[in-house]
C-alpha positions in Angstrom: -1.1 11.6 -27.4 2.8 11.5 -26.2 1.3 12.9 -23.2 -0.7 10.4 -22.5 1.3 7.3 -23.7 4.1 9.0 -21.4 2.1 8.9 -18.5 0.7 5.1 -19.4 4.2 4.6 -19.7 5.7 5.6 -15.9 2.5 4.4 -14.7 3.4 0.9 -15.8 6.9 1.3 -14.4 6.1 2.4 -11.1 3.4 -0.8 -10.7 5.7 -3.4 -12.1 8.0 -1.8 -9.2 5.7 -1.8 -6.7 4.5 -5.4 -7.2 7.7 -6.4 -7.3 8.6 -4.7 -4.0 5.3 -6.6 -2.6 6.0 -10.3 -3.7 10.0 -9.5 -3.0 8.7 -8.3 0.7 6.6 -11.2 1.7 8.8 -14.3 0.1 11.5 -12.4 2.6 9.7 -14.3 4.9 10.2 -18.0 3.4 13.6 -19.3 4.9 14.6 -21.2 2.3 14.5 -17.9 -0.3 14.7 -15.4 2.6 18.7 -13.6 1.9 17.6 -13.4 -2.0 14.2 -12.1 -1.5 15.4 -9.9 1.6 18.2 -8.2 -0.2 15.9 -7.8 -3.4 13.3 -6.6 -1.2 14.9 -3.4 -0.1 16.4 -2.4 -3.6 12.9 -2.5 -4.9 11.5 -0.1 -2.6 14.2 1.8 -2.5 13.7 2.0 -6.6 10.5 2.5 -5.9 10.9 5.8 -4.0 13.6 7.0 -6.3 11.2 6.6 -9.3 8.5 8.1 -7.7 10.5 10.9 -6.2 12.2 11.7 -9.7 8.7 12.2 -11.4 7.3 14.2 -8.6 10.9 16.3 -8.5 10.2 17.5 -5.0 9.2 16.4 -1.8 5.8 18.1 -2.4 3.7 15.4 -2.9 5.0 13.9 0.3 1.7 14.3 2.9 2.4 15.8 6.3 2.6 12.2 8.3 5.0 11.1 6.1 7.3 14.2 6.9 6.5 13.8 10.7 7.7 10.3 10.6 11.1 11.7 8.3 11.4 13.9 10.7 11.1 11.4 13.8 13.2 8.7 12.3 16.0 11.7 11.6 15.3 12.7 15.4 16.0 9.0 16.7 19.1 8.4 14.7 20.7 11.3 16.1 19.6 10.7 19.4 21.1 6.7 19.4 24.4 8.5 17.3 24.5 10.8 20.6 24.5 7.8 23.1 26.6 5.9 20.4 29.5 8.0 22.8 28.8 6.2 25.8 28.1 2.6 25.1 28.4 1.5 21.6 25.5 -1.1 22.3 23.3 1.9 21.7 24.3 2.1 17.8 22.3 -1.6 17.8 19.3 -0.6 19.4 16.3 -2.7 17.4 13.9 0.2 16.5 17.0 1.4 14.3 16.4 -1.1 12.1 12.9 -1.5 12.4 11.5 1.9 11.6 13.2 1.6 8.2 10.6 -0.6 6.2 7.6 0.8 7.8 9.3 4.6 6.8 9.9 3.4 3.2 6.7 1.9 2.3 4.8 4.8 4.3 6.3 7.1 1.3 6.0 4.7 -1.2 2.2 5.1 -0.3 2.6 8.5 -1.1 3.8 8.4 -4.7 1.2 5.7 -5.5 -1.9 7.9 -3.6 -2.6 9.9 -6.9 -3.4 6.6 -8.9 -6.9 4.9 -9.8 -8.6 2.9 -7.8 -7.8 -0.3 -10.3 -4.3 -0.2 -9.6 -4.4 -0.4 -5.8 -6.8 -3.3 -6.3 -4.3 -5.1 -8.6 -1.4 -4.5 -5.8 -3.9 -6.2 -3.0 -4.6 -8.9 -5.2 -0.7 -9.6 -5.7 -0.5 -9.3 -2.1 -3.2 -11.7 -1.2 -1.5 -14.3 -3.6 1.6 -14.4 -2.2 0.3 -14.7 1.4 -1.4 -17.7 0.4 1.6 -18.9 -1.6 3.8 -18.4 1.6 1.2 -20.2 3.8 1.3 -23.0 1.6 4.9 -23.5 1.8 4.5 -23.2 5.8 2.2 -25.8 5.8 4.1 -28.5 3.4 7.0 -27.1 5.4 6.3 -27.7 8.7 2.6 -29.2 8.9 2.5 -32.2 7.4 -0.1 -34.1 9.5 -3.0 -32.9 12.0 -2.9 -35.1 13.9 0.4 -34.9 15.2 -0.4 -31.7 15.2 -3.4 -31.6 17.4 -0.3 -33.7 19.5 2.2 -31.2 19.7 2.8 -29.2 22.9 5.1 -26.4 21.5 5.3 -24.1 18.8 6.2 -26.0 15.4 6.7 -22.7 13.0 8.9 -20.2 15.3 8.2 -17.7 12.9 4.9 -17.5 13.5 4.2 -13.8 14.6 5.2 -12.7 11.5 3.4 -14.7 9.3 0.4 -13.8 11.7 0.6 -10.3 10.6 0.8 -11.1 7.1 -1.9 -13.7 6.7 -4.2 -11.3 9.2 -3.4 -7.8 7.1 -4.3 -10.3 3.7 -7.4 -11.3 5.2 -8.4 -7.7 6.2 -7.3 -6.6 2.7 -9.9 -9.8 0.8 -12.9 -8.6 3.1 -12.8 -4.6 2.9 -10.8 -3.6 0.0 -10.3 -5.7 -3.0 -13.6 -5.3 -5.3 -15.1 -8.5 -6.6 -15.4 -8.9 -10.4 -18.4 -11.7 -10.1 -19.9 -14.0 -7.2 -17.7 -17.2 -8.2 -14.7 -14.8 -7.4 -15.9 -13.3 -4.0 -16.6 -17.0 -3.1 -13.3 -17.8 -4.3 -11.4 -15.0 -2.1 -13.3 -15.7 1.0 -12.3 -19.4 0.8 -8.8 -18.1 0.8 -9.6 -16.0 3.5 -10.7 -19.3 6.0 -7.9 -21.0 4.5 -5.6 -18.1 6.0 -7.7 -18.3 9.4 -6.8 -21.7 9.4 -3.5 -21.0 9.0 -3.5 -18.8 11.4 -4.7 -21.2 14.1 -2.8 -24.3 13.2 0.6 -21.8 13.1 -0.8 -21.0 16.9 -0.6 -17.0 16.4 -2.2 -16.3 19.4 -1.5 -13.0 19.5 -2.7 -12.4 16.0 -5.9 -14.5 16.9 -6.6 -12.1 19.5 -6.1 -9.2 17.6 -8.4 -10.1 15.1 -11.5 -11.0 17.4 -10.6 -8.0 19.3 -10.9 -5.9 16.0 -14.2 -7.2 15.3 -15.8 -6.7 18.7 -14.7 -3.2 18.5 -15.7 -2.7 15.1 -19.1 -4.0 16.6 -19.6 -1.6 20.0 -17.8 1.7 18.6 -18.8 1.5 15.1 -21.7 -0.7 13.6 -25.6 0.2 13.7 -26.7 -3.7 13.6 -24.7 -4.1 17.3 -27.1 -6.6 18.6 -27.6 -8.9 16.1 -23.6 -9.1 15.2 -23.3 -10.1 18.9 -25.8 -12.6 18.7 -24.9 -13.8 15.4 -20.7 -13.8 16.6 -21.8 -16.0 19.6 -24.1 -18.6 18.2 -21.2 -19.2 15.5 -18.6 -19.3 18.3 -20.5 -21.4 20.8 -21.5 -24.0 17.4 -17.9 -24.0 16.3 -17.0 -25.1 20.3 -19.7 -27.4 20.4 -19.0 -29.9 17.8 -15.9 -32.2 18.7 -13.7 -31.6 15.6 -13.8 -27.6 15.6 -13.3 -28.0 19.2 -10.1 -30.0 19.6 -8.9 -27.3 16.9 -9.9 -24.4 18.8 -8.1 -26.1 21.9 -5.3 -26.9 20.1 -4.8 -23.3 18.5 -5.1 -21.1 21.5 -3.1 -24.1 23.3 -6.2 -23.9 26.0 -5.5 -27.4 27.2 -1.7 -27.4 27.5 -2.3 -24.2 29.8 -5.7 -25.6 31.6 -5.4 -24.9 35.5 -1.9 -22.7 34.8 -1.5 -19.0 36.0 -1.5 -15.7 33.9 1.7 -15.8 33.6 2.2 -19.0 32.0 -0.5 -18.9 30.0 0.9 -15.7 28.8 4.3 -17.3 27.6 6.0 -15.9 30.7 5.0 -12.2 29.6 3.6 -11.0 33.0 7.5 -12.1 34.7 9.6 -10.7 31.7 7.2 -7.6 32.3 8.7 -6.9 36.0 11.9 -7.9 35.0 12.0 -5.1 31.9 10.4 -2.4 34.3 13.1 -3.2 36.6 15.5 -2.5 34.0 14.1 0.7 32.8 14.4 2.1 36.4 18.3 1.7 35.8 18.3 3.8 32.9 15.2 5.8 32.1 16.2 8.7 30.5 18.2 7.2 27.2 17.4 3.5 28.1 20.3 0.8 27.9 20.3 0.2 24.8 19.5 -3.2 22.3 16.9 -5.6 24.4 13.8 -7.2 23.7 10.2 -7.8 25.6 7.0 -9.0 23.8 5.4 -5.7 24.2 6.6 -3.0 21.8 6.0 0.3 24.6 8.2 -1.9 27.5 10.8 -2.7 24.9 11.4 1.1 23.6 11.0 2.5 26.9 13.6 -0.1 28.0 15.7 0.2 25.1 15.6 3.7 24.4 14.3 5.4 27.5 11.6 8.3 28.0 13.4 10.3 25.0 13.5 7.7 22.6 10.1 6.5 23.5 8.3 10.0 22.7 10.1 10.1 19.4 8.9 7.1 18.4 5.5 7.1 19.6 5.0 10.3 18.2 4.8 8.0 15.4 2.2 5.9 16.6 -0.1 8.2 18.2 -0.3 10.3 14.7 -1.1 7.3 12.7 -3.8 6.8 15.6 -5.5 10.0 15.3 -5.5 9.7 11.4 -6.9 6.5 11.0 -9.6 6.7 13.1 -10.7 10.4 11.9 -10.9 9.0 8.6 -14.7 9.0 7.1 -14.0 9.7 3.8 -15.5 6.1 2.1 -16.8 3.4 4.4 -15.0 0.8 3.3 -11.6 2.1 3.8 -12.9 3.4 7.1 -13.7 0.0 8.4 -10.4 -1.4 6.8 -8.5 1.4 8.9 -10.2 0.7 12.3 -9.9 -3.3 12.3 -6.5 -3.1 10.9 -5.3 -0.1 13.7 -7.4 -1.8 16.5 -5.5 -5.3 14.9 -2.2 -3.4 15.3 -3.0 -2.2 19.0 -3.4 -5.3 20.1 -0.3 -6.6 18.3 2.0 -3.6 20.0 0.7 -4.6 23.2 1.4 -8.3 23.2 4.5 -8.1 21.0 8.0 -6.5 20.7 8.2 -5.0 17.4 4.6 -4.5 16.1 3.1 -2.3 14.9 6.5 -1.3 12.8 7.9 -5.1 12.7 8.9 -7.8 12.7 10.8 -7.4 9.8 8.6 -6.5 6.8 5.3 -8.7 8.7 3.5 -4.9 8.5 4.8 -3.2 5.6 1.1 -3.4 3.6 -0.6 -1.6 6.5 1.8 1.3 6.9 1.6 1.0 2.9 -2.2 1.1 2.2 -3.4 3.6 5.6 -0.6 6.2 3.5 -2.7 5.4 0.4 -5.7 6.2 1.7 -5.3 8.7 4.2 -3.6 10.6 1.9 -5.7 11.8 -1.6 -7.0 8.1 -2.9 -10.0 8.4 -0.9 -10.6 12.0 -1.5 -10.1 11.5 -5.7 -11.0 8.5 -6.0 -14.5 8.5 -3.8 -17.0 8.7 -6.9 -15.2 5.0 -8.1 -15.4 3.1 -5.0 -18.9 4.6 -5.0 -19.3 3.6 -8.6 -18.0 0.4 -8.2 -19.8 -0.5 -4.8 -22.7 0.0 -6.7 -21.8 -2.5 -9.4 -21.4 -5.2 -6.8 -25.0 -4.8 -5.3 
């Protein structure tokens, strides 16, 4: 008995923790609370991993990714220490800084892999309330009416890449993972999830728009057995949604099609395809250890840029890993398909952006969190209740 009320007992610790570390990690991202919530952010993950760390006693428990990505971060701090002695702009270099969420919550994924399946629900369902909390304060914040909106020929919300990632990874999270206790509340959750599409689109997250449709064609040519009617069905939804007026001018207005009508690639792009030649250009000054702190919306130019060829294998080595794992995974379908949208999501993102799939900020922490859950032994103990409870659903 003082077995088991001991073990009730650091269980309830460790997800009052974590769930604090979640809401503290997303209202990081409302301005107006963003120093509290930022600073309180870190010390809970950080209590996080020195809770779990203490119980475990060793780094057992800590899967093989995690230690390659230890290992890499380790690598890359020596390696910008080394160039520290030439130009101290090196010691600034972006990825420094970025890598450290993405690291911490990949081993906070670790400690938590061993618990029931009810307790990571509960975590996705925090998550997916303070998503919508935060895009509720974006829109009283900065979208106060549609149609000045509809109006508006630049971005209104500049931190809108972010909030992208967060709304897209809680929309992912509603669809594939959470398991509904009734009807009324998988009605209820997919409601959120439009409202969060919405959000999406009036914010203008192009990128993150992209992404997402980008996920779900793949999901539909490498993956699903229905891949004909899913095309058909996509298309006829698309082609009604652009067919009637009001669904049109938001469409339009989201992927800014008119402001850019009759422009080149490169302006429709935000000036990406010239910043492009210009970064190459400066990676053929340096391309060995790079030149140190820069930015480019797209993550591979920006390290190979920043950090040359030798930083650029360190911390794609990352990358590449969480690749191959997340796409080998077969262990329970719905985790698998929650794996490939969210990777293909994150491709996408690194392509088109500077700091995905690690950043901006803390705007992927729940991916790098949950893929460490379930690559690592959820799935594998936990497979007979997702089974259990898929079958309660049908």
């Amino acid at each position: 008995m003082i077995g088991k009320a001991s073990y009730k007992s650091t269980l309830s610790v460790k997800n009052l923790l974590l769930e604090l570390a979640i809401i503290c990690s997303v209202f990081s991202q409302i301005e107006s609370v963003e120093r509290v919530f930022r600073f309180a952010m870190y010390i809970m993950w950080i209590l996080v991993l020195l809770f779990g760390l203490a119980k475990q006693r060793s780094l057992v428990h800590i899967n093989d990714f995690s230690k390659t990505f230890i290992f890499a971060y380790l690598l890359f701090v020596l390696f910008c220490l080394l160039r520290g002695f030439i130009d101290n702009n090196f010691l600034t270099t972006n990825y420094l800084r970025v890598l450290l969420v993405p690291l911490m919550v990949t081993i906070s994924g670790d400690i938590v892999a061993d618990d029931n399946i009810k307790t990571i629900d509960k975590l996705c369902r925090v998550y997916l309330i303070c998503a919508l909390i935060f895009a509720v304060w974006v829109q009283r914040t900065y979208f106060t009416s549609y149609s000045s909106w509809l109006v508006s020929r630049r971005y209104i919300f500049s931190e809108k890449n972010s909030a992208g990632q967060i709304w897209s990874a809680a929309i992912f999270i509603s669809i594939f993972l959470l398991h509904y206790k009734s009807r009324l509340e998988k009605t209820l959750i997919y409601m959120a999830c439009m409202y969060l599409l919405i959000m999406i689109g009036i914010c203008q997250c192009r990128t993150s728009i992209l992404g997402i449709g980008v996920a779900i064609t793949a999901y539909i040519f490498v993956r699903s057995k229905k891949k004909l009617k899913l095309t058909i069905l996509i298309a006829l939804v698309v082609l009604s949604l652009y067919y009637i007026p009001f669904t049109r001018n938001f469409i339009n207005q989201a992927l800014f099609l008119t402001k850019y009508a009759g422009t080149d690639l490169n302006t429709f792009s935000s000036g990406r395809i010239v910043k492009y030649i210009k970064a190459l250009q400066l990676f053929k000054s340096s391309p060995y250890i790079g030149v140190g702190q820069y930015y480019v919306d797209c993550s591979y130019l920006l390290i190979l840029v920043e950090s040359g060829i030798i930083g650029f294998l360190i911390i794609e080595w990352i990358w590449i890993n969480k690749l191959i794992l997340s796409y080998r995974y077969k262990a329970n379908d719905k985790y698998r398909v929650f794996l490939f949208m969210m990777t293909t999501f994150y491709i996408i993102e690194s392509i088109l952006e500077g700091y995905p799939p690690f950043g901006p900020g803390v705007s992927s922490f729940m991916y790098w969190f949950l893929s460490s859950v379930i690559i690592n032994s959820l799935s594998n103990q936990n497979n007979h209740q997702v089974n259990a409870l898929n079958k309660e659903e049908l």
